[in-house]
Backbone as CSV, one residue per row, in Angstrom:
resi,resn,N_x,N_y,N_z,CA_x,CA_y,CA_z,C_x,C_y,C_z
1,UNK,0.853,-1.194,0.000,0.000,0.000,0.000,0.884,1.237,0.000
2,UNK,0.807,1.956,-0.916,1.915,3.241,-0.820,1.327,4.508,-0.131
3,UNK,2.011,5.010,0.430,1.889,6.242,1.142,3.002,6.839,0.823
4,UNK,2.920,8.096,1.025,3.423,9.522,0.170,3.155,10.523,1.486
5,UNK,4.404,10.829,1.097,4.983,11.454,2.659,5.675,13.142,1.649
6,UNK,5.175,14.367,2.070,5.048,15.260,1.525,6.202,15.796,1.778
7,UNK,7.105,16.585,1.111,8.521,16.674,1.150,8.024,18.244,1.669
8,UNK,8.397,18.584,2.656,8.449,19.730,3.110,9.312,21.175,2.954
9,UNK,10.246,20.716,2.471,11.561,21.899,1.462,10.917,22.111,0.610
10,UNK,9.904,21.499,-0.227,9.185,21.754,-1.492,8.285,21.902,-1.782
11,UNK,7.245,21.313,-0.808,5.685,21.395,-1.316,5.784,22.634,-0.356
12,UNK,4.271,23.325,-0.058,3.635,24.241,0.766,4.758,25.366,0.966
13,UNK,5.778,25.319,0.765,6.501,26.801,0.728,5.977,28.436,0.788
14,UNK,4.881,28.385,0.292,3.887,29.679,0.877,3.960,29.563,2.325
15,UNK,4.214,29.126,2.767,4.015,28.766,4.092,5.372,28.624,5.221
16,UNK,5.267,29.430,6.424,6.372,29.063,7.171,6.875,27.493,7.604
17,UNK,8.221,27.190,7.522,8.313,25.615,7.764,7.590,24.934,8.838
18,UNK,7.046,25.255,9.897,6.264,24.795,11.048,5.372,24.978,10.798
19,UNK,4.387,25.821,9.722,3.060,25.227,9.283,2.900,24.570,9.022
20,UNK,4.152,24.310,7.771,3.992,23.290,6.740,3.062,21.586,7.080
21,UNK,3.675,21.374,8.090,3.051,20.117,8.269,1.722,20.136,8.595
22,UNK,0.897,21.013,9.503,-0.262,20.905,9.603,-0.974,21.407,8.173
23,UNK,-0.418,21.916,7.230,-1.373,21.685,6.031,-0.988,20.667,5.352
24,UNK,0.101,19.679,5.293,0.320,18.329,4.707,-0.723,17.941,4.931
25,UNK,-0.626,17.227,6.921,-2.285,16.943,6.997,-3.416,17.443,6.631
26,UNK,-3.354,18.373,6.337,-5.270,18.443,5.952,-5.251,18.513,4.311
27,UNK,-4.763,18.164,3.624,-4.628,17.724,2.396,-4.299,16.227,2.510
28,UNK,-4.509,15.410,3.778,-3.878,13.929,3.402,-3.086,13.314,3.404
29,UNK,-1.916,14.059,3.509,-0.782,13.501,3.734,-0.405,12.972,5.244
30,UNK,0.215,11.412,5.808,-0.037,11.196,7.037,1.476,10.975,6.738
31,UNK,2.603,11.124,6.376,3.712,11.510,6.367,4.380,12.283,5.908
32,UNK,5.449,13.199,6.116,6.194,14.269,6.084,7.646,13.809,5.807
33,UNK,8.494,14.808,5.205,10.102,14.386,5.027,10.558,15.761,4.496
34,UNK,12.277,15.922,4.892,12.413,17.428,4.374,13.955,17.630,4.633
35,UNK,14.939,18.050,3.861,16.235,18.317,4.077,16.502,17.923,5.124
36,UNK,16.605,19.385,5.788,16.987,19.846,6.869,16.315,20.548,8.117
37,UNK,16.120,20.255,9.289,15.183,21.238,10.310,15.989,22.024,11.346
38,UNK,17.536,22.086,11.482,17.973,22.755,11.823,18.003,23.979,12.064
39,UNK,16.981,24.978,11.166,17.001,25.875,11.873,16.148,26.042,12.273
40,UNK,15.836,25.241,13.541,14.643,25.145,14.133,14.690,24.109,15.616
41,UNK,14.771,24.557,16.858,15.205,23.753,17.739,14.570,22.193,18.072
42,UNK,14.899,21.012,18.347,13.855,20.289,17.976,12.796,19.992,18.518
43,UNK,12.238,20.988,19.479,11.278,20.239,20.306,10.388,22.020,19.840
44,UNK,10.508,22.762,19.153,9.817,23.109,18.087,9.758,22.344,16.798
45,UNK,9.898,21.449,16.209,9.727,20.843,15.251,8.687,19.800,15.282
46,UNK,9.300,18.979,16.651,8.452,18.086,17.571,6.878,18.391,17.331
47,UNK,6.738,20.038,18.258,5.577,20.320,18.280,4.618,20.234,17.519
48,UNK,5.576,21.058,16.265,4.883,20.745,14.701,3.974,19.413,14.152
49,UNK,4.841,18.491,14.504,4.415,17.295,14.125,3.233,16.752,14.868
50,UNK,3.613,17.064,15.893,2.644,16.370,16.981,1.342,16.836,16.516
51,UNK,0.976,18.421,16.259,0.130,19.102,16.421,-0.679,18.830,15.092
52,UNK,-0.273,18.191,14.149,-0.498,18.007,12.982,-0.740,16.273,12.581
53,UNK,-0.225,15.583,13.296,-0.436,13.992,13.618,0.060,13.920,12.692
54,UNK,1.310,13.759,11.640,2.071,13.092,10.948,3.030,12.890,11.708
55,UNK,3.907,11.690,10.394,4.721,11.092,10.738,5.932,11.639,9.917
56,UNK,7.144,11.740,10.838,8.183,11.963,10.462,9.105,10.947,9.175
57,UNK,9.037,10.560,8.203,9.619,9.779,7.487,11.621,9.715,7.398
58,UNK,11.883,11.159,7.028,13.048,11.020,6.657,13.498,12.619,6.491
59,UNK,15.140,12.605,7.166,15.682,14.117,6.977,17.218,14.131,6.718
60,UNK,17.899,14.619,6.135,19.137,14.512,5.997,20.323,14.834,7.331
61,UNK,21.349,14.023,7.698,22.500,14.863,8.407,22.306,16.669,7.742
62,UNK,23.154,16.998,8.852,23.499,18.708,8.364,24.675,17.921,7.332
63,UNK,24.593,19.186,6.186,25.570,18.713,5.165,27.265,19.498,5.113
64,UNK,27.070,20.213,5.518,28.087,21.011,6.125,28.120,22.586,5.440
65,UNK,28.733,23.447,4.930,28.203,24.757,4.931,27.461,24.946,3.390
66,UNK,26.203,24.506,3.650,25.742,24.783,2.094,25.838,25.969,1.147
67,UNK,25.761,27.279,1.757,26.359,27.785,0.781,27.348,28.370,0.354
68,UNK,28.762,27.845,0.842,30.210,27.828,0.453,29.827,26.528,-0.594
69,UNK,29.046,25.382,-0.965,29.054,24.747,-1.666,28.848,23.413,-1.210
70,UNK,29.027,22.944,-0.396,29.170,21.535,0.728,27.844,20.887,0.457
71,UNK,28.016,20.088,0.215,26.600,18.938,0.091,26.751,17.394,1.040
72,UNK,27.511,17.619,1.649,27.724,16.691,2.897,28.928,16.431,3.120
73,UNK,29.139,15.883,4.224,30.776,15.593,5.006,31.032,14.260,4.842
74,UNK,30.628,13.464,4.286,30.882,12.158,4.561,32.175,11.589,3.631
75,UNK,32.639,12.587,2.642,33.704,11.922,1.789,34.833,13.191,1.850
76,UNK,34.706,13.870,2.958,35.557,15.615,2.964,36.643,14.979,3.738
77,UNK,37.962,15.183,3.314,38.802,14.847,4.039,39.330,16.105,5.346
78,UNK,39.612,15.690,6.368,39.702,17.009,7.139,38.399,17.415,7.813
79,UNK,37.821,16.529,8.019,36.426,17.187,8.574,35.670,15.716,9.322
80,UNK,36.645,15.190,9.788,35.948,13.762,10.725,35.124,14.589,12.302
81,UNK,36.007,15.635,12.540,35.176,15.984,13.944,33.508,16.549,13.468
82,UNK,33.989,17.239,12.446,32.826,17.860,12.009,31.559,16.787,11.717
83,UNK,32.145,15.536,10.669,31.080,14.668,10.779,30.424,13.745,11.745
84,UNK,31.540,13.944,12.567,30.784,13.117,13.901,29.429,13.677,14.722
85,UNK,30.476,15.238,15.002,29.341,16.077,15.428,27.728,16.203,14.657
86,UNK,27.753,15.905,13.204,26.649,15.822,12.638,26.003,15.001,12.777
87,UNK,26.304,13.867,13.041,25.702,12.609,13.488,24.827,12.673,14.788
88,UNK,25.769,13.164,15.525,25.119,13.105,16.721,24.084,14.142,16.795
89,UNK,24.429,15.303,16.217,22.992,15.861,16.193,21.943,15.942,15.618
90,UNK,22.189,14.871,14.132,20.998,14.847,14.193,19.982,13.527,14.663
91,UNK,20.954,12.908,15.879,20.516,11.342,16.439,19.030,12.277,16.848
92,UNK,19.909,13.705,17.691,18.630,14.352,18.771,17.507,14.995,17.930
93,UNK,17.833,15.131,16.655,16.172,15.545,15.646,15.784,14.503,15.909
94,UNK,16.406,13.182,15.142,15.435,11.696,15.091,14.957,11.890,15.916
95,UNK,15.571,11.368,17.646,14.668,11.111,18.978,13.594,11.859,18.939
96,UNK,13.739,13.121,18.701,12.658,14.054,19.297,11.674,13.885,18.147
97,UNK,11.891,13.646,17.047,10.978,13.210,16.333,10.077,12.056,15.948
98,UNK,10.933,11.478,16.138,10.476,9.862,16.427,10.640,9.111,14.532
99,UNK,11.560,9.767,14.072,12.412,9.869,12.859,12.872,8.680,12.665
100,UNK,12.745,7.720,11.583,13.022,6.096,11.886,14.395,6.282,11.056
101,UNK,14.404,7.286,9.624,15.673,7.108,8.587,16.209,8.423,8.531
102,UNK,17.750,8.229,8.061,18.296,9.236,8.267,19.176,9.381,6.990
103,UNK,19.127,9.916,6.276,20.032,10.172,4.635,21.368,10.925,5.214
104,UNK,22.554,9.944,4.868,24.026,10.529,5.073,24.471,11.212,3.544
105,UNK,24.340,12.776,3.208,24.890,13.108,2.326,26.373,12.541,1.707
106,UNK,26.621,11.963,0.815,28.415,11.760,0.449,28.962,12.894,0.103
107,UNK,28.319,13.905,-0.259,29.663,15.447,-0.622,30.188,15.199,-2.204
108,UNK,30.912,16.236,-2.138,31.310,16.821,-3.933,32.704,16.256,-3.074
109,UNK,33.605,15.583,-3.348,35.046,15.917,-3.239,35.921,16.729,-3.572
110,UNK,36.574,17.307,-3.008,37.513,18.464,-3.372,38.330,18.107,-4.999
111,UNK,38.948,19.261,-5.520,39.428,18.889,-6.528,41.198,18.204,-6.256
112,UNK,41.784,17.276,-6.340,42.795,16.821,-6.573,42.333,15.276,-5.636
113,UNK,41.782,15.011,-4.778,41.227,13.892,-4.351,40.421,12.953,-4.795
114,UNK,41.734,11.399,-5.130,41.288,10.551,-6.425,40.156,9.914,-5.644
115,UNK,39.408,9.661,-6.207,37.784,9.075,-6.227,38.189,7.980,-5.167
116,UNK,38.888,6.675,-5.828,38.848,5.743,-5.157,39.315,5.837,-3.277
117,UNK,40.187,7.116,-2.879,40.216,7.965,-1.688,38.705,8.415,-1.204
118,UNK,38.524,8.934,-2.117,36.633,9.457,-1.762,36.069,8.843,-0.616
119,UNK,36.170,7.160,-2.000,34.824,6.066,-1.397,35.643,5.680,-0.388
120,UNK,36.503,5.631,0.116,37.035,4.909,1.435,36.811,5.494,2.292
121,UNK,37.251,7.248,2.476,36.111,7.744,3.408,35.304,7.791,3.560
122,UNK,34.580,7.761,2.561,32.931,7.357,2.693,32.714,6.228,3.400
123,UNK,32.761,4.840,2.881,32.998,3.927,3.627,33.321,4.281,5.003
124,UNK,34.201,4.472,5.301,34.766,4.719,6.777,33.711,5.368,7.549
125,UNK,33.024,6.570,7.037,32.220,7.605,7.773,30.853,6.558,8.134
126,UNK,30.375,5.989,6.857,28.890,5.224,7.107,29.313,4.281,7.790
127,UNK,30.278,3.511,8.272,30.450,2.651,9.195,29.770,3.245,10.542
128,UNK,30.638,4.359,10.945,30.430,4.735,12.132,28.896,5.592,12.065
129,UNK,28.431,6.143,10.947,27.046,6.669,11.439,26.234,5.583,11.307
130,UNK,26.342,4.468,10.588,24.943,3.063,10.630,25.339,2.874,12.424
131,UNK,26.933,2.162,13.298,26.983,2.090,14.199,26.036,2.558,15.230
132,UNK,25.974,4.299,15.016,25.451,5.154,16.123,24.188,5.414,16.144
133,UNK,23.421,5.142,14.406,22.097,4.936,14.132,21.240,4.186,14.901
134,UNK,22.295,2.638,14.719,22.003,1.236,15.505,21.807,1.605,17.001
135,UNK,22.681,2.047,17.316,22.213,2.500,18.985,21.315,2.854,19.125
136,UNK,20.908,4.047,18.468,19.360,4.157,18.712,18.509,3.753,17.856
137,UNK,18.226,2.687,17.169,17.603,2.580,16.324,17.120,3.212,15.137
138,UNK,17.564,3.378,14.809,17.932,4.499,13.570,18.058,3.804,12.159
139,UNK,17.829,3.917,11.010,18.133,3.030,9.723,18.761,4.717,8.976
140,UNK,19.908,4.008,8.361,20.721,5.230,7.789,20.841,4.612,6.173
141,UNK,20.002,6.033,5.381,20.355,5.748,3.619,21.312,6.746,3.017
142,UNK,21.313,6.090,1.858,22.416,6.397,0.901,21.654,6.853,-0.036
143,UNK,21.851,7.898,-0.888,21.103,8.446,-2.027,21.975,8.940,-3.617
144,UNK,22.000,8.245,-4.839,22.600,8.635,-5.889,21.841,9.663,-6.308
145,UNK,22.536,11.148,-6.560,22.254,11.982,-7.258,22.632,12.474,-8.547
146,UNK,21.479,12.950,-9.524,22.489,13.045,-10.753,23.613,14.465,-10.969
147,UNK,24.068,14.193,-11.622,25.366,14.586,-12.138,24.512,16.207,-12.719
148,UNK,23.185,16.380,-13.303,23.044,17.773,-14.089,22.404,18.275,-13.054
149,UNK,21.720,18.133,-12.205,21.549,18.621,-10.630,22.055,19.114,-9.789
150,UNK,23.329,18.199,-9.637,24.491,17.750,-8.314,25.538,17.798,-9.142
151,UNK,26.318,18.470,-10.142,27.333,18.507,-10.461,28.887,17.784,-9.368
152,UNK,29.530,16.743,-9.626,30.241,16.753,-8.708,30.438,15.661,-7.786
153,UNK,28.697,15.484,-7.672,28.207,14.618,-6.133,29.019,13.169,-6.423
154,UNK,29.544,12.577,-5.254,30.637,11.162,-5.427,29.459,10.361,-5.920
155,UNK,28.569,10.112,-5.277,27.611,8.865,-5.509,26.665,9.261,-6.776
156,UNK,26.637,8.617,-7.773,26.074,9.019,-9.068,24.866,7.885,-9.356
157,UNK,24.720,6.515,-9.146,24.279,5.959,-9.876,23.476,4.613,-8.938
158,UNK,23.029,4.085,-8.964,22.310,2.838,-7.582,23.441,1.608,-8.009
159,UNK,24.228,1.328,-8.421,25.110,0.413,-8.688,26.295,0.841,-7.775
160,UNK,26.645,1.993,-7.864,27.244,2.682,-7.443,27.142,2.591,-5.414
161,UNK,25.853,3.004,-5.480,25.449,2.924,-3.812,25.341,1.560,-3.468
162,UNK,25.256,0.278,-4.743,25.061,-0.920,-3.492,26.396,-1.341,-3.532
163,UNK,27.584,-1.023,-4.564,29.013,-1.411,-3.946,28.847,-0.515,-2.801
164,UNK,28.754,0.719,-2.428,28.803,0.866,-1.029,28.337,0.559,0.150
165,UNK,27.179,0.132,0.173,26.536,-0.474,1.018,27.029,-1.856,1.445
166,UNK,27.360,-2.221,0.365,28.443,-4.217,0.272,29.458,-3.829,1.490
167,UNK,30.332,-2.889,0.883,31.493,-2.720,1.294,31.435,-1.786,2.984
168,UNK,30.516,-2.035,3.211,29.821,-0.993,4.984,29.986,-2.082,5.279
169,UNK,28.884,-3.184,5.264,28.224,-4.029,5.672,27.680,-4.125,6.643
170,UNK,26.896,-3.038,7.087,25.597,-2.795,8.216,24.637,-2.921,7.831
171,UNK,23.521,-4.023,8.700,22.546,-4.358,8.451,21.507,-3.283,8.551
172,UNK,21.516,-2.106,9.113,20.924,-0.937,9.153,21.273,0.059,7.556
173,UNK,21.813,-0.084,6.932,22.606,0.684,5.527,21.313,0.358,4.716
174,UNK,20.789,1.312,4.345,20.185,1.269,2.490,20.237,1.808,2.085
175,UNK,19.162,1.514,0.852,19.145,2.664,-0.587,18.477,3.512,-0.087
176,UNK,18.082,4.932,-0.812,17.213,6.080,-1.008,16.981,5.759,-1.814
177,UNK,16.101,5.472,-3.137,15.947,5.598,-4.186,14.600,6.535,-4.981
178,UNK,15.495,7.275,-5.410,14.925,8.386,-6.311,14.484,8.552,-7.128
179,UNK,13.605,7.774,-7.706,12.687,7.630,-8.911,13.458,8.978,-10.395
180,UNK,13.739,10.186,-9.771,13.454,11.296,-10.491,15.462,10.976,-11.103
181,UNK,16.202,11.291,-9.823,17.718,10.900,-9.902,18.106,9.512,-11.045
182,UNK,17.179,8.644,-10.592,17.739,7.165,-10.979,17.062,7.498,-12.613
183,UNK,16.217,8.244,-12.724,15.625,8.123,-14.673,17.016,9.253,-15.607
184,UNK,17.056,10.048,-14.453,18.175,11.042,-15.006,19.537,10.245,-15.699
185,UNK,20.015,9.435,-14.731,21.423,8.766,-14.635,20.864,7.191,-15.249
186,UNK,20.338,6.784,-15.104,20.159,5.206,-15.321,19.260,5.075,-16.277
187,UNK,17.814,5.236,-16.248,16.729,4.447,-16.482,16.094,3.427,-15.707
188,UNK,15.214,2.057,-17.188,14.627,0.945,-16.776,13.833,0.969,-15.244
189,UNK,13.505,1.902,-14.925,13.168,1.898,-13.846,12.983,1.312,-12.991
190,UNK,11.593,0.492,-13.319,11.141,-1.113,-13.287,11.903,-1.792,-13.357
191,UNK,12.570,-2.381,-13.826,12.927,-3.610,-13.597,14.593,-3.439,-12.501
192,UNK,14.886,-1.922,-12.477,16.037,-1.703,-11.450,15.432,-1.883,-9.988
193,UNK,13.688,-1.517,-10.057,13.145,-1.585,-8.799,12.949,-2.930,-8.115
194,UNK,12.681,-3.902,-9.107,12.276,-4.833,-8.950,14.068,-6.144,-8.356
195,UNK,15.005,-5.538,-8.762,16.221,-6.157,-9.163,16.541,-5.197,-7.380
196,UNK,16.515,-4.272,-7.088,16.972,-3.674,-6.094,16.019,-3.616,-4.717
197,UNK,14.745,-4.246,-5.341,14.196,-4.314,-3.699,14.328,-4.046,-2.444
198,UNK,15.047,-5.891,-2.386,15.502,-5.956,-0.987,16.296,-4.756,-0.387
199,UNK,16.562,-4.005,-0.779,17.918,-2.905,-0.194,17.264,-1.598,-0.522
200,UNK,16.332,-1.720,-0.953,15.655,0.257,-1.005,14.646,0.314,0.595
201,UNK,15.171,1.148,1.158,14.807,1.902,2.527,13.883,3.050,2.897
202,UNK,14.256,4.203,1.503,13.321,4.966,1.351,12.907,5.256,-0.130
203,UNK,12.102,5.529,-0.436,11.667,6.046,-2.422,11.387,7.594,-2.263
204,UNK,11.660,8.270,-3.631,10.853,9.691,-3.479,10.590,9.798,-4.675
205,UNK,10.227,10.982,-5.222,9.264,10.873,-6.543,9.392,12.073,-7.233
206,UNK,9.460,12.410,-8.370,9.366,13.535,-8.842,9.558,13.904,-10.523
207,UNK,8.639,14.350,-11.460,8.571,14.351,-12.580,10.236,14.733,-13.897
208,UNK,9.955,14.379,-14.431,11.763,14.102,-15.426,10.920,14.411,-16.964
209,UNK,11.590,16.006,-16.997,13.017,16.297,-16.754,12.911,17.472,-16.010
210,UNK,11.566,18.275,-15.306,11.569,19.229,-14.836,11.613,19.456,-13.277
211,UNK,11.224,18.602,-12.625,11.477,18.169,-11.340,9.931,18.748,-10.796
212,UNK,9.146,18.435,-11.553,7.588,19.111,-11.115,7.010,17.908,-10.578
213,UNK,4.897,18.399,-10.482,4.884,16.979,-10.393,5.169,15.644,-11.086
214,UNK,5.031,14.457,-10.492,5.157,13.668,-11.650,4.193,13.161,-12.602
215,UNK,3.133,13.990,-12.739,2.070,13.642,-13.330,2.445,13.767,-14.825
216,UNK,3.655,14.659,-15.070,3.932,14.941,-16.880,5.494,14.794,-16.733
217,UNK,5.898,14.500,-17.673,7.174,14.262,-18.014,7.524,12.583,-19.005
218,UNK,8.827,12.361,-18.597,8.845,11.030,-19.015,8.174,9.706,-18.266
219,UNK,7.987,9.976,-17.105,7.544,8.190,-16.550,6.276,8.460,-16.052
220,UNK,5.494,7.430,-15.861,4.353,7.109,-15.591,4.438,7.393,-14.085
221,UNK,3.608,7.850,-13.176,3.692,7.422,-11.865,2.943,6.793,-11.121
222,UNK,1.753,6.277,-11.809,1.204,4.986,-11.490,1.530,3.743,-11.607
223,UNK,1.571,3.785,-12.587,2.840,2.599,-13.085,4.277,2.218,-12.297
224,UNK,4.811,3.141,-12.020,6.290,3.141,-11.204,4.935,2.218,-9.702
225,UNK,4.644,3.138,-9.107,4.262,2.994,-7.591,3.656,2.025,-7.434
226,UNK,2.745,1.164,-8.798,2.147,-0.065,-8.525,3.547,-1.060,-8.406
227,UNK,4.554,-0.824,-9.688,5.401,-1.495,-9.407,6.083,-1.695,-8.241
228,UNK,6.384,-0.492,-7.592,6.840,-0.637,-6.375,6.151,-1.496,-5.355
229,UNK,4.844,-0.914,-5.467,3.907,-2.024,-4.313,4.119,-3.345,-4.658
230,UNK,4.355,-3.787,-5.460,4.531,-5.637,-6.302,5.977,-6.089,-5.425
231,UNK,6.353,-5.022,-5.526,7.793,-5.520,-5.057,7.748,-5.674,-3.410
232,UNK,6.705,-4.956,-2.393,6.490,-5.642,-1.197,7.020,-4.551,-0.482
233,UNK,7.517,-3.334,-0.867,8.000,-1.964,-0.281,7.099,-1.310,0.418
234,UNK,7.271,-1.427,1.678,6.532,-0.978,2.570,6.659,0.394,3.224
235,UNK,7.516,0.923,2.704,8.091,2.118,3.570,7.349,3.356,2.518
236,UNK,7.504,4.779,3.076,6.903,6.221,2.608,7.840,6.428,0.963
237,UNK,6.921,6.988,0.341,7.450,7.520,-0.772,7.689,8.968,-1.123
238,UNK,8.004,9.608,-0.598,8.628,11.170,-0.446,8.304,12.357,-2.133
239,UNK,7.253,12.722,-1.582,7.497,13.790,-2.818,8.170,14.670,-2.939
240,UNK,9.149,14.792,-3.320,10.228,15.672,-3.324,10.509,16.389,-4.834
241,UNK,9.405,17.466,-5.144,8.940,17.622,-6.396,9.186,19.698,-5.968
242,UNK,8.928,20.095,-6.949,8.731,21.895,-7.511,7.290,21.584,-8.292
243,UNK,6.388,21.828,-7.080,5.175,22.314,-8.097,5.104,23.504,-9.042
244,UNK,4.380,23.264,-9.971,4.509,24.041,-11.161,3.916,25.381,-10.948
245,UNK,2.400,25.269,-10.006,2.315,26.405,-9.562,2.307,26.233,-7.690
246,UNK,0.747,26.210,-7.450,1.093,26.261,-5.706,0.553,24.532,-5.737
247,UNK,0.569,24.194,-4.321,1.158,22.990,-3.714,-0.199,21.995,-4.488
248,UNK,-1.168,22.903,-4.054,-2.712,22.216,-4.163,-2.876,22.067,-5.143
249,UNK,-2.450,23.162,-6.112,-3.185,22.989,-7.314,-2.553,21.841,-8.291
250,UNK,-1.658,21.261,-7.908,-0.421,20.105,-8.190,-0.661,18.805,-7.636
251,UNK,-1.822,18.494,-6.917,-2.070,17.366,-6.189,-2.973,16.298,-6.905
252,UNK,-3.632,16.996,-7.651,-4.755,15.631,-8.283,-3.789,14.628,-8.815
253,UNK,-2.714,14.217,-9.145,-1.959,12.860,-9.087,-2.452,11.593,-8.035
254,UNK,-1.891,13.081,-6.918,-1.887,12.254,-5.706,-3.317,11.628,-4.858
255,UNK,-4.429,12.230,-5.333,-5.242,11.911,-4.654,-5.483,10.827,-4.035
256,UNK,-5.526,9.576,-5.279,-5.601,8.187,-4.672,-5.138,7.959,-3.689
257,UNK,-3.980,8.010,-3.169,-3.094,8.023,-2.387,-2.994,8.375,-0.739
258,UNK,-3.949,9.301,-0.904,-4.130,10.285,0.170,-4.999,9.986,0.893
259,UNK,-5.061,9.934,2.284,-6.268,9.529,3.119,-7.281,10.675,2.751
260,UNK,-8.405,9.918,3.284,-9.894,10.585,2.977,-9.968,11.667,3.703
């Protein structure tokens, strides 16, 4: 049964971020997901949620200074204190949220740092954040982004993320998989969904090539999401879309979907 968990960086943006969720809910949505809530202490965020009865799905580590350019710490050499510290804070969003997954950005690597250096820090870093996840119960994903988006980004491709995930080997480690990312860089959709199952943790959704809804573009999104349901994926599917105009007027896709 799919549920669609409203990406909060993107949808309702008319709106201050601590509204946001109480109008998810009253449009239907009984899950929520969104970058970052940092700037926002968490037991204001908490409130948010509470007050609004959704569920927290999924939020990224802090990525480190986004706009010097940083799209996460996890492959930055010179910056282990820094990523630790990210970890741990955002263990205290999860708790207070009651946040089950947690997306570890991999970062752009600096320029002269050979790739295969990259992934070993990488490696190295998701060791220790699946570890600290595990403590508290926590499930930590991995997300390929494309290359005309994310210029840069180490992790490009879902082949790509399950040698990394192999090479972790924490039973807490999965995919993100990005419906919108994975058509950019890959294709076959289907049958990558179906071939990658077991190891996708979270899904999100979003129309190709404009990043609107997914109601127009290249892929079907009924089609994708039945497929997904075949495959036994039980977890939220994240709209993580740029409506074309405002949030509502972008929703008849979703209706089915949406509680009554």
């Amino acid at each position: 049964m799919i549920r669609l968990a409203a990406n909060l960086t993107m949808l309702f943006t008319e709106l201050p971020f601590l509204d946001r969720f109480r109008a998810a809910a009253e449009v239907g949505f009984r899950g929520v997901e969104f970058l970052f809530p940092y700037d926002h202490a968490p037991e204001e965020v908490a409130r948010a949620r509470k007050f609004a009865g959704v569920q927290v799905a999924l939020f990224n580590l802090p990525p480190g200074d986004w706009a010097a350019g940083e799209r996460g710490l996890a492959c930055l050499p010179d910056r282990e204190t820094d990523f630790v510290e990210s970890v741990e804070r955002a263990l205290i969003y999860a708790e207070a949220l009651d946040c089950p997954t947690l997306h570890v950005m991999a970062g752009i690597p600096p320029a002269g740092l050979d790739r295969a250096d990259a992934l070993t820090l990488y490696v190295e870093r998701l060791r220790h954040a699946a570890h600290r996840a595990d403590d508290h119960g926590r499930t930590v994903v991995i997300e390929p982004l494309n290359s005309r988006d994310m210029p840069g980004y180490l992790l490009r491709t879902s082949d790509e993320a399950m040698a990394v995930i192999e090479r972790v080997g924490a039973p807490n480690l999965g995919l993100q998989f990005d419906l919108y990312h994975a058509q950019i860089m890959e294709g076959d959709l289907t049958m990558r969904m179906r071939r990658l199952g077991p190891a996708i943790r979270h899904v999100q959704i979003a129309g190709v090539p404009d990043r609107h809804e997914p109601d127009s573009g290249e892929c079907d999104p009924h089609h994708l999401l039945r497929e997904l349901d075949a495959t036994g994926y039980a977890g939220w599917v994240g709209c993580e879309y740029r409506p074309r105009a405002g949030t509502l007027d972008g929703l008849n896709w979703a209706h089915r979907y949406l509680a009554a």
